[in-house]
MIMIKOL-511967 format. One line per 3 residues: number of its first residue (from 1); their letters; for each residue x, z, y of C-alpha. Coordinates in Angstrom, 1 decimal. Layout:
MIMIKOL-511967
NUM	A	X:Z:Y ~ ...
This chain:
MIMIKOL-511967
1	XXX	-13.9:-26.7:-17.3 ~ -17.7:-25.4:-16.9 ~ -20.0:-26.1:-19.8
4	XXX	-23.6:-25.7:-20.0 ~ -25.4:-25.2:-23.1 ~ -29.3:-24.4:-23.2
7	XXX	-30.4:-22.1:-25.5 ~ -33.5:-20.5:-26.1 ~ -32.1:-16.7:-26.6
10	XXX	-28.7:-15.7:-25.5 ~ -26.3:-15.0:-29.1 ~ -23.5:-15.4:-27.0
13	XXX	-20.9:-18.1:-28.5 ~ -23.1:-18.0:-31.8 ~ -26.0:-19.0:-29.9
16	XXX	-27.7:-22.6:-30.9 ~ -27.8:-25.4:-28.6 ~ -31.7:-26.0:-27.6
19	XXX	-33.7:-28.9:-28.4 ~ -34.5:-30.0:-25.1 ~ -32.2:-29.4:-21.6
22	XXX	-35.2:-29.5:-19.7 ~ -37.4:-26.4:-21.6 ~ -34.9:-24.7:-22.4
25	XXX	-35.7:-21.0:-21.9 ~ -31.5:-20.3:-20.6 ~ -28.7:-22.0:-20.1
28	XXX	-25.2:-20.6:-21.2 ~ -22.6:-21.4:-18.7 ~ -19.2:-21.3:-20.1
31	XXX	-16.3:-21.3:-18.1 ~ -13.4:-22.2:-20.3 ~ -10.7:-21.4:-17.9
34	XXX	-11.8:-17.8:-17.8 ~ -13.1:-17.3:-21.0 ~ -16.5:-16.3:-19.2
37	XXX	-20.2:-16.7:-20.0 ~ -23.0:-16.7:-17.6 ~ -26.6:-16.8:-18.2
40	XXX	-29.0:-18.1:-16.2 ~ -32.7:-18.4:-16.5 ~ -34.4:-21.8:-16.4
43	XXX	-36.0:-21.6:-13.1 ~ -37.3:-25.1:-13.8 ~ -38.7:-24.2:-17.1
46	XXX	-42.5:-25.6:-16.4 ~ -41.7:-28.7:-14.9 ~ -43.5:-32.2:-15.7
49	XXX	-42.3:-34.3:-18.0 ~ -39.7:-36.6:-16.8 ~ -39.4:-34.3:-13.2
52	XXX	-36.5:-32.0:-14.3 ~ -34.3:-31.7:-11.6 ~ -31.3:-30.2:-13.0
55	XXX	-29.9:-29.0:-10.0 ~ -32.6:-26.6:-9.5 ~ -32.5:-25.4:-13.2
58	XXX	-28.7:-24.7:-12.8 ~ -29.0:-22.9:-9.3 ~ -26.7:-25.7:-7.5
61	XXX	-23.6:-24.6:-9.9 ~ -20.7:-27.2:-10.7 ~ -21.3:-28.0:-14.3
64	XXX	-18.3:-30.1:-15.6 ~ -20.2:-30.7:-19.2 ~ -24.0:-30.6:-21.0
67	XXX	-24.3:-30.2:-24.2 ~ -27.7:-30.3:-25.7 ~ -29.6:-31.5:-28.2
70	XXX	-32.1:-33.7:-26.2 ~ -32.5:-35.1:-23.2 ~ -34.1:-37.6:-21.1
73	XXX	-33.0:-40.5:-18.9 ~ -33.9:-39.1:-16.0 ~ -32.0:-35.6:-16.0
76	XXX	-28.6:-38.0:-17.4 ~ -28.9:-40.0:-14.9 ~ -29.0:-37.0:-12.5
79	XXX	-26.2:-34.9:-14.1 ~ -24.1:-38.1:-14.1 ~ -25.0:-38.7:-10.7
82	XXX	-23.4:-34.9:-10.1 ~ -20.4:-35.8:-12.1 ~ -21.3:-34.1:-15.1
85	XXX	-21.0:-35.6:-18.5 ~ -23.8:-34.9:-21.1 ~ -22.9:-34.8:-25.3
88	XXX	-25.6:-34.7:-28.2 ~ -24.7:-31.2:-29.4 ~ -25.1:-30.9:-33.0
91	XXX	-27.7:-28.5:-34.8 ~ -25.3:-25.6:-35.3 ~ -23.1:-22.1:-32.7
94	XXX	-22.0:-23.2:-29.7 ~ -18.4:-22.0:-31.4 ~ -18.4:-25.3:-33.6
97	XXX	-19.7:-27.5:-31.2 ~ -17.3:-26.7:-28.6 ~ -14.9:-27.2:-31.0
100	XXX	-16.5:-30.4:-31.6 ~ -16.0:-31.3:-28.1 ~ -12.5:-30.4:-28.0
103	XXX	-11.8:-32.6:-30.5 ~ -14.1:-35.8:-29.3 ~ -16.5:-35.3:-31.9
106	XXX	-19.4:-35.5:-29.9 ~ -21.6:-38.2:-28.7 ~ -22.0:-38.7:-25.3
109	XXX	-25.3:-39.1:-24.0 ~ -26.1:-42.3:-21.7 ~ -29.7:-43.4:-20.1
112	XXX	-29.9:-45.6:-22.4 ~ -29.5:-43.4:-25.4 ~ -31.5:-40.4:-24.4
115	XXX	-35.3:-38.8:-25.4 ~ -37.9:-41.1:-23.4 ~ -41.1:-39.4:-24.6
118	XXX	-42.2:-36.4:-26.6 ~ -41.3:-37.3:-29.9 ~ -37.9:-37.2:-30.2
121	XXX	-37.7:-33.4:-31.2 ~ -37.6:-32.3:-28.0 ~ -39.8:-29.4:-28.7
């Protein structure tokens, strides 16, 4: 299983989940299966609101899982689209919230359920 976590500096699996998948500065790709991590630079970082295109951020990799700790409609809709599922990470390492995840602790994230404007601590 591939998960992706933004960040805003790499700390490795004691790194915090970002507010925003979107701005986030990196994303932290975990591959589970072989206990590997991967960074990779936004390359979407300055993108209008409500025009991330995931995809481009994560370079066309198969991302299985997003977790994050805000997110639009748009970019679920997108990542569903892909076949990825997206979970509200919780303000704390990656360590516990994959844990978390392991466990079904997390919520997942729907369009319905996501950030729709500015104010939801997404910066």
């Amino acid at each position: 299983m591939k998960i992706c976590i933004p960040v805003k500096e790499n700390n490795g699996i004691e790194s915090s989940p970002y507010n925003h998948f979107g701005s986030a500065p990196k994303f932290l790709l975990f591959d589970l299966e072989g206990n590997n991590i991967e960074v990779i630079d936004n390359g979407d970082l300055n993108h209008e609101h409500g025009k991330c295109q995931p995809l481009k951020a994560l370079s066309g990799r198969e991302v299985d899982v997003v977790l994050v700790r805000g997110i639009g409609a748009g970019a679920i809709s997108k990542l569903n689209s892909m076949g990825t599922k997206v979970y509200r990470a919780v303000e704390s390492s990656i360590k516990e919230n994959l844990q978390l995840l392991k466990e079904n602790k997390l919520e997942e994230f729907t369009s319905l359920n996501g950030c729709n404007h500015h104010g939801c601590g997404n910066h």
